[in-house]
N, C-alpha and C positions, 0 to 999 in steps of 0.2 A: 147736550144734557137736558133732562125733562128736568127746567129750574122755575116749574109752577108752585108758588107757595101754598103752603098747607093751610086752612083756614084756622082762626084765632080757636085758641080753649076757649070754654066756658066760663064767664066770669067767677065765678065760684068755683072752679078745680083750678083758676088760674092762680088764684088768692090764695090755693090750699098749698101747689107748690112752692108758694115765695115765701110764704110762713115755714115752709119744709126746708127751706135752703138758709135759714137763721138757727137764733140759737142764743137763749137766755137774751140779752138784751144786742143783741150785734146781728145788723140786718149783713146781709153777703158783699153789698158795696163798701162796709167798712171792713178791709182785708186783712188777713190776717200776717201775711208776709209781703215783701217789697224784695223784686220783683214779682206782678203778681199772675206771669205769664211763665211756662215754658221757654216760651222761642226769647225773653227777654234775658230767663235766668242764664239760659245758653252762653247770649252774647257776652255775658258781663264774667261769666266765669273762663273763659276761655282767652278775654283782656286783662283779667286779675288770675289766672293760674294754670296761663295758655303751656306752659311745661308742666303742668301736674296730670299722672296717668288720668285717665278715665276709661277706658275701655279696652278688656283685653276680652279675645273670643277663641273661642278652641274648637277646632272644628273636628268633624269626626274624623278625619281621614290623619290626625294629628298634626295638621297647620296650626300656625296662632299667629293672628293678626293684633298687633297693639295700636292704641290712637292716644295721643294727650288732647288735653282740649283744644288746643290751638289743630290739632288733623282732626280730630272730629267733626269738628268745626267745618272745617274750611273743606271736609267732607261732604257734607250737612249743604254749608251754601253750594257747592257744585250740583249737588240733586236737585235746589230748590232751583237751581236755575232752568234744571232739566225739564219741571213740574212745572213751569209757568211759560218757558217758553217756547217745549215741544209740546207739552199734553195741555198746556191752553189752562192751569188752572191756578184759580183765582181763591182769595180772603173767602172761605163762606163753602167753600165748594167739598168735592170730597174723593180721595182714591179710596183702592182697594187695595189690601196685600195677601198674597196667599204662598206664604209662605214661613217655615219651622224657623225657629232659633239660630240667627242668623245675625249677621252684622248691617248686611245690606240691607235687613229689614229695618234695623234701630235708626240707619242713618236718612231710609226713604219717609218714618216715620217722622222723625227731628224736622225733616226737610219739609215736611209737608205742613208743621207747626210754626217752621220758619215764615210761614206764607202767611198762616192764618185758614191755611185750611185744617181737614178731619180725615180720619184715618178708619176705615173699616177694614178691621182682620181676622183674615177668614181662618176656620180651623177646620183644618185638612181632617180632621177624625170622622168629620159629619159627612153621612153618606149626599148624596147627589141630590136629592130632591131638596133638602135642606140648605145646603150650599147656594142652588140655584134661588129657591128664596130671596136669599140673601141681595144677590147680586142683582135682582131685579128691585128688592123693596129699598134698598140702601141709597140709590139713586148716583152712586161712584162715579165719576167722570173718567177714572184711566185704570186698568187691573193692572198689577204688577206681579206677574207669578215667578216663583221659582222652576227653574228647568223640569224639575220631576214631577212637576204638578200640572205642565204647560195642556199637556194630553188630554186628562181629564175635564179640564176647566173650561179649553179652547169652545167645545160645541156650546157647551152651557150659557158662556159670558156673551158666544158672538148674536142669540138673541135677544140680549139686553140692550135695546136700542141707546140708552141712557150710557152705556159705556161707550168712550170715541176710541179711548187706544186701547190695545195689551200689549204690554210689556214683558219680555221674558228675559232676570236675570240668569244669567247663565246657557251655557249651550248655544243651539243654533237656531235661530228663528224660525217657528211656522208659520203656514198659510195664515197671514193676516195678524202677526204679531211685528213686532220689530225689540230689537238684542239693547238692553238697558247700556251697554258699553258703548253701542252706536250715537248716541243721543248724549252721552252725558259730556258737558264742558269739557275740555283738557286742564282749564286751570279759573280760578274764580272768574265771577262776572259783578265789575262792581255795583253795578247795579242791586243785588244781593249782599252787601255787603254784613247789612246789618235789618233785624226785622223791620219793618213797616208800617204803621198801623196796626198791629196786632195788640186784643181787646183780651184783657182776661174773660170777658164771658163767651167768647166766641170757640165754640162748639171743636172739640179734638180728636175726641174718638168715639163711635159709636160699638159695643160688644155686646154682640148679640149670645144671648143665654142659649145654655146647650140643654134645656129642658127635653123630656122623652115624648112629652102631646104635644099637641100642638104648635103654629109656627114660632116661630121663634122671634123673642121681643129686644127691640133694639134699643140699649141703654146709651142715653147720651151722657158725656162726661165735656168740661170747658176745661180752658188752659188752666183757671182756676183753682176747681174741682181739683186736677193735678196737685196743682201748689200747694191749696191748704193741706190736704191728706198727706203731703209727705213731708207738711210743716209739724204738721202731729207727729209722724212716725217718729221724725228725727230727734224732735224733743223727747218722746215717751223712750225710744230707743237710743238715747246717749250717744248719739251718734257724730261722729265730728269730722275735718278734711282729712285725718289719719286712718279713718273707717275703710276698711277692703271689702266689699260685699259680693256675695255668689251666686248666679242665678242660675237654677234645674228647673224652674220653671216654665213651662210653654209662654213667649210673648206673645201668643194671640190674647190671652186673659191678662185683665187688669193684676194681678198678683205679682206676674214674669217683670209685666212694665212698669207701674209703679214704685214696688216696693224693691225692685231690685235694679231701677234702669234712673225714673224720673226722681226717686229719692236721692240717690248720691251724686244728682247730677245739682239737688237743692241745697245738699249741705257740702256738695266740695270734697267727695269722696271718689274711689272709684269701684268699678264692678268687675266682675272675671262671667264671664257668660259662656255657660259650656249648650254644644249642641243638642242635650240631650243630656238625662240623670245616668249617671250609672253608680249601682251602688258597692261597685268595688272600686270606682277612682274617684268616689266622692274626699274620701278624708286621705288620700294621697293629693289630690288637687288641692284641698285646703291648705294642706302643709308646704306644696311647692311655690305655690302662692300668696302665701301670708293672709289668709282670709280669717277675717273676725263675727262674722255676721254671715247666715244663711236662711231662705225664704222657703220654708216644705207645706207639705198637705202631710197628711196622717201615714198615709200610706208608703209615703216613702221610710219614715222611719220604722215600718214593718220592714220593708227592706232592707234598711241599715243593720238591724239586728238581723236579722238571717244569713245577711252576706257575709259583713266584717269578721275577722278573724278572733280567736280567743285571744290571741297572743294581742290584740292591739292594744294599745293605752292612751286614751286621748289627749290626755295632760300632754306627756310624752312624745305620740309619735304626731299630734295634729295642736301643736302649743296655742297658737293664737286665738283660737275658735272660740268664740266667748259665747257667744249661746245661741240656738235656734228660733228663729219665728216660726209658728207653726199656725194652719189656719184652713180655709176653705173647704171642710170637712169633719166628721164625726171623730171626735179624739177621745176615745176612752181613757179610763183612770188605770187600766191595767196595759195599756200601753205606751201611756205615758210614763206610769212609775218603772215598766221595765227597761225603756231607754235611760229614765234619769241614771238609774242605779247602776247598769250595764255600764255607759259613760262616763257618766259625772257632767254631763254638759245642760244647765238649765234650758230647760225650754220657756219660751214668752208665747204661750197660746192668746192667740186673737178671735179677735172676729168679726166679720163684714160682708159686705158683695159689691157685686160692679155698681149696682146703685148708688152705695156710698163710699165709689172710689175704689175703695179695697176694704183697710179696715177703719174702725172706727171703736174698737176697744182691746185692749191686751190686760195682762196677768203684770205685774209690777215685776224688773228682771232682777230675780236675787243676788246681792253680791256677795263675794268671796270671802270676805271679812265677815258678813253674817252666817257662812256658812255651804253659799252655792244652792247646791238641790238640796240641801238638808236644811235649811232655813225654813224654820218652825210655821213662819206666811205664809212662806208658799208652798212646802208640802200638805199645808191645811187647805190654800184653796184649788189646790191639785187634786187631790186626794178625799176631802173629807164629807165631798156633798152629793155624794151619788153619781156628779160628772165633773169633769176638771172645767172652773170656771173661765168666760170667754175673758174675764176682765173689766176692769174699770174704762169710762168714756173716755176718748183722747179730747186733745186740745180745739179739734176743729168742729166738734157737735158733741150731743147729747141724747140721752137714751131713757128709755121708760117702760115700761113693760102696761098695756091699756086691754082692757077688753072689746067686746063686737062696738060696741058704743063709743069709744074715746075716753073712758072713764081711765083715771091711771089707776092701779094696783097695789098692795100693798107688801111690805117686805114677806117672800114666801109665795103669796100666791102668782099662780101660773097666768099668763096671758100671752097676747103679744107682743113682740118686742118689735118698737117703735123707734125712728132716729129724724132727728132734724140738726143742720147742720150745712156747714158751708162743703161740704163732702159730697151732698147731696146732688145726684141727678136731675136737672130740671126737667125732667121727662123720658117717655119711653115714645121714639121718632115714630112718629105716625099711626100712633097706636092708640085712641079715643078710650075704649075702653080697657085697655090697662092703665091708663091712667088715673083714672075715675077708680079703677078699684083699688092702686096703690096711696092715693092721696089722697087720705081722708081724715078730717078733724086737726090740721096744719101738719100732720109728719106724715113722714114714709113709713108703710104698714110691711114689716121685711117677711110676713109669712111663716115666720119662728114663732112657737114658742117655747116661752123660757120663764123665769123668774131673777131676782133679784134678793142678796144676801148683805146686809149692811158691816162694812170694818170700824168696827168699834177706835180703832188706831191706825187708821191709815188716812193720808193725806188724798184729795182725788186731785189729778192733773186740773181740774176746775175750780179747787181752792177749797172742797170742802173739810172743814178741820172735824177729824173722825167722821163716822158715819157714810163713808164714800161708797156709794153702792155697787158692788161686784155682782156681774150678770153670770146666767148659767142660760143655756141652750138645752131644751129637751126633747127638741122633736120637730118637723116642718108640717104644719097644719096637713097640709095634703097627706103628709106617710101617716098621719095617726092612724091609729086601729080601732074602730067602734065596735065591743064586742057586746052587743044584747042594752048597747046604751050606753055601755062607759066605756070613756076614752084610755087608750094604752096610748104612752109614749113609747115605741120602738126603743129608742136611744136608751130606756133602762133596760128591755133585755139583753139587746146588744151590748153594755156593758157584762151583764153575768154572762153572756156566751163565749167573749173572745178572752175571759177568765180561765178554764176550761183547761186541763190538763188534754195536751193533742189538735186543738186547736189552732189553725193557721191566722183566719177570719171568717166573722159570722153577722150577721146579722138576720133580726127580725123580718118576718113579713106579714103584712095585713094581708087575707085570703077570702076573699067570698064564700060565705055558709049560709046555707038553706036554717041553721036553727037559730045562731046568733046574728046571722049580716053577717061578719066576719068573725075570720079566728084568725090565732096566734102561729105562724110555722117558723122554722129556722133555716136558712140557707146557710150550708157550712164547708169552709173547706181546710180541711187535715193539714197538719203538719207534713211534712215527709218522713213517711215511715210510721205515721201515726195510726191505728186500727182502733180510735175510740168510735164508738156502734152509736145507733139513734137511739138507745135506752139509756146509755151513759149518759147524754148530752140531756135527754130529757130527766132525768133523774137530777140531775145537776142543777138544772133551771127549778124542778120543783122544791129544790134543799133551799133557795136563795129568793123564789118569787111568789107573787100570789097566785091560787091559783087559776083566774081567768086571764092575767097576767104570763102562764107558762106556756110555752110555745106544744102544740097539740100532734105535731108534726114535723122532721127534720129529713131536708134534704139535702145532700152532698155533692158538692159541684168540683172541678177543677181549676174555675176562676172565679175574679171576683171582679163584677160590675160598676167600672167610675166611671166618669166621665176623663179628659184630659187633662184635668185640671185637681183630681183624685176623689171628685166629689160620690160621695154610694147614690147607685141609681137601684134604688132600691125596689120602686114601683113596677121594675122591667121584671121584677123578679114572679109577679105573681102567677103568669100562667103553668110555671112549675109545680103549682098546686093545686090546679084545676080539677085534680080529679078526686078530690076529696070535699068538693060542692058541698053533696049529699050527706057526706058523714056526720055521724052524732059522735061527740066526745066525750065520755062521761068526766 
């Protein structure tokens, strides 16, 4: 393994992110939870509630594998014994995984935290040249692929000098691999009994962003970083050892593993892990399973409602489901109010990134007694401010909205939204200048902007009595639209588009013009069976927007551009409008 260290930061970006990783008066060495590791919380729940489920996984083919802590566990040590004593690695060092929503993944992962080592995982959506990136800039010590990925990976990994093994779960070894079955202990090794030495600041996962330019940047997370973010969740999200949680989302992103793997594994719950969403055995799953809690993007609740049937009742036919987390994406007011209403199942919109963990603020989750989705708070901060707000700061950082300069902002006006916080990323691995541009003025500069609305009567998780500031999200610097000098946030027309009588999903797009720099178009795609025209859609936008604000152009596609993680890639969109450079728009 190429284990030449990197040279020291800068003294002054070094200062910037230790001030970024605190938070009101609490530097990151005063913790916020005990255990303040993964691999320790493991140990200790698996000797205090070594019979309590923790992991059940549903594979496609309709297996289901269950573990309590105590097989997890002893799952967990069996790999780490694999990782230290076949593939040579050590506290500090690093695998790879490439491979989907899987069991073997969560336990190669565990195992690798057992050590004290880091986990880089790879997401199979990113074509070849990006993958390979990865696998060279990451500095892996062993690849772990799954069978159906062995193919493509195999030529890529074997000139990665920095990689010694690969590993192929499942099937039958190739040319210069060896079968994870072959390697692994038959029965513990006590030597593993219990972790070692493992440091809460010591480095867990690196998740590299699936941005569309350029290469792609590798967020570092600690055992810590873990702990505290799912110290917050659990508190903001009431969550307790009775909690069943669901996960659809992909575990290469912190979303999948976090909030639905390392959280219930902090408060003593357990998770149901399906291979993949489907949104016709989503709320059959949750009722066969007694699941109370579930981890979405936007887009899947697009689907929820298209698939499910009229006849269903959630109350009724999926009892337990207490409400959704929803996040990682653009979440409209009119698709938010149409699932609330359609269900009755609150949603708790968040919001975060790999940076900071996952999330770092939510929506307060209304209760039943006050009403559910019809509680007067939270249909106001759903609903009432042009975008459904991301929430109040949780318990492990803090947020502020600053402009170019580090000034903060005041209630209303637009800026960036900033976070510091024991959540925080101590950095992007080997990346000089992304660092330097995300740390700057003691916080993490998240590339959002948004604003900030004050609750006259709401408590904040941080103690504030009234006045607790509720953020909103308007746009990511890069998508704005500069048209003749002033900026369009996207995120407002895209709410008036997927409004729209016929409409499936839409969003805005900034397009280079020869008169203004840019203009306004619409990429849209119909309902089924829908035949509204691009005069409808533009006539629509002009009833509801300004008009440099109105989109000048609509084009209709078949699909709609996320990333895996359901994020809009919105930027991919613009050559679809090239050919209206030249035009003049009256």
């Amino acid at each position: 393994m190429n284990d030449t260290p990197l040279p020291p930061l800068p003294t002054e970006l070094a200062k910037n992110i230790e001030s970024a990783s605190a938070f009101g008066n609490r530097p990151r060495s005063e913790r916020l939870a005990a255990p303040a590791t993964v691999a320790e919380t493991l140990h200790k729940r698996a000797a205090e509630q070594g019979g309590d489920p923790y992991l059940t996984y549903l594979a496609e083919d309709g297996v289901e594998r269950r573990y309590t802590y105590a097989e997890f566990y002893r799952e967990v040590r069996r790999a780490a014994a694999m990782l230290h004593v076949f593939a040579g690695v050590q506290r500090g060092e690093r695998i790879i995984t490439a491979m989907h929503n899987h069991d073997q993944a969560i336990i190669l992962t565990f195992a690798a935290w057992h050590l004290g080592a880091s986990v880089v995982p790879l997401n199979m959506g990113e074509d070849d040249r990006r993958l390979a990136y990865v696998l060279e800039h990451s500095r892996g010590k062993a690849l772990f692929v799954l069978s159906e990925y062995a193919d493509r990976l195999r030529p890529l990994a074997q000139t990665v000098s920095a990689i010694e093994e690969i590993v192929r779960v499942g099937g039958s070894a190739g040319e210069g691999e060896i079968r994870l079955e072959s390697v692994l202990p038959p029965v513990d090794v006590p030597q593993f009994a219990a972790p070692d030495g493992v440091q809460p600041d010591d480095e867990a996962l690196i998740v590299y962003t699936s941005g569309t330019t350029g290469a792609p940047k590798g967020v570092v997370l600690t055992q810590y970083n873990l702990i505290a973010d799912a110290f917050a969740i659990t508190q903001w999200q009431k969550l307790t050892p009775q909690t069943r949680m669901m996960c659809v989302l992909p575990i290469h992103h912190v979303n999948g593993m976090e909030v639905t793997h390392v959280t219930p594994l902090f408060f003593g719950g357990s998770v149901v892990l399906n291979r993949k969403f489907s949104a016709r055995g989503f709320f059959p799953t949750i009722a066969k399973y007694g699941v109370h809690v579930v981890s979405v993007v936007p887009t899947l609740l697009q689907f929820l409602l298209e698939a499910t049937p009229p006849e269903f009742d959630a109350r009724r036919d999926a009892p337990t489901l207490r409400h959704i987390i929803c996040g990682a994406g653009p979440l409209t007011v009119d698709l938010a109010a149409r699932f609330e209403d359609r269900f009755g199942i609150p949603i708790c919109h968040g919001y975060g990134l790999s940076e900071s963990t996952c999330y770092s603020c939510f929506v307060p989750i209304p209760s039943v007694a006050d009403g559910g989705v019809r509680e007067p708070a939270h249909r106001a901060w759903m609903r009432d401010f042009g975008y459904p707000s991301i929430g109040a700061p949780i318990a492990c950082n803090e947020m502020a909205i600053h402009d170019e300069y580090g000034r903060a902002q005041a209630e209303g006006v637009k800026g960036e939204i900033v976070i510091r916080g024991h959540n925080v990323t101590p950095g992007y691995y080997d990346n000089l200048k992304a660092n330097e541009g995300a740390f700057t003025h003691g916080w993490f500069r998240t590339g959002d902007e948004g604003f900030f609305k004050r609750a006259p009567n709401v408590k904040g998780e941080q103690g504030q009595e009234g006045g607790a500031p509720f953020f909103f999200i308007s746009g990511r610097f890069k998508e704005l639209i500069v048209r003749g000098g002033v900026k369009i946030s996207p995120l407002e027309v895209d709410e008036v588009l997927n409004a729209i009588n016929g409409v499936q999903a839409a969003m805005a797009v900034g397009f280079e013009n020869v008169t203004y720099g840019e203009e306004v178009g619409a990429y849209v795609v119909r309902k089924p069976g829908s035949t509204v025209s691009a005069d409808a859609v533009l006539s629509a936008c002009r009833a509801k927007l300004a008009p440099h604000a109105t989109p000048k152009v609509v084009v209709f596609g078949e699909t709609f551009p996320v990333t895996s993680t359901g994020k809009y890639q919105r930027n991919t969109l613009k050559p679809l409008f090239s050919e209206w450079k030249e035009a003049q728009f009256r």
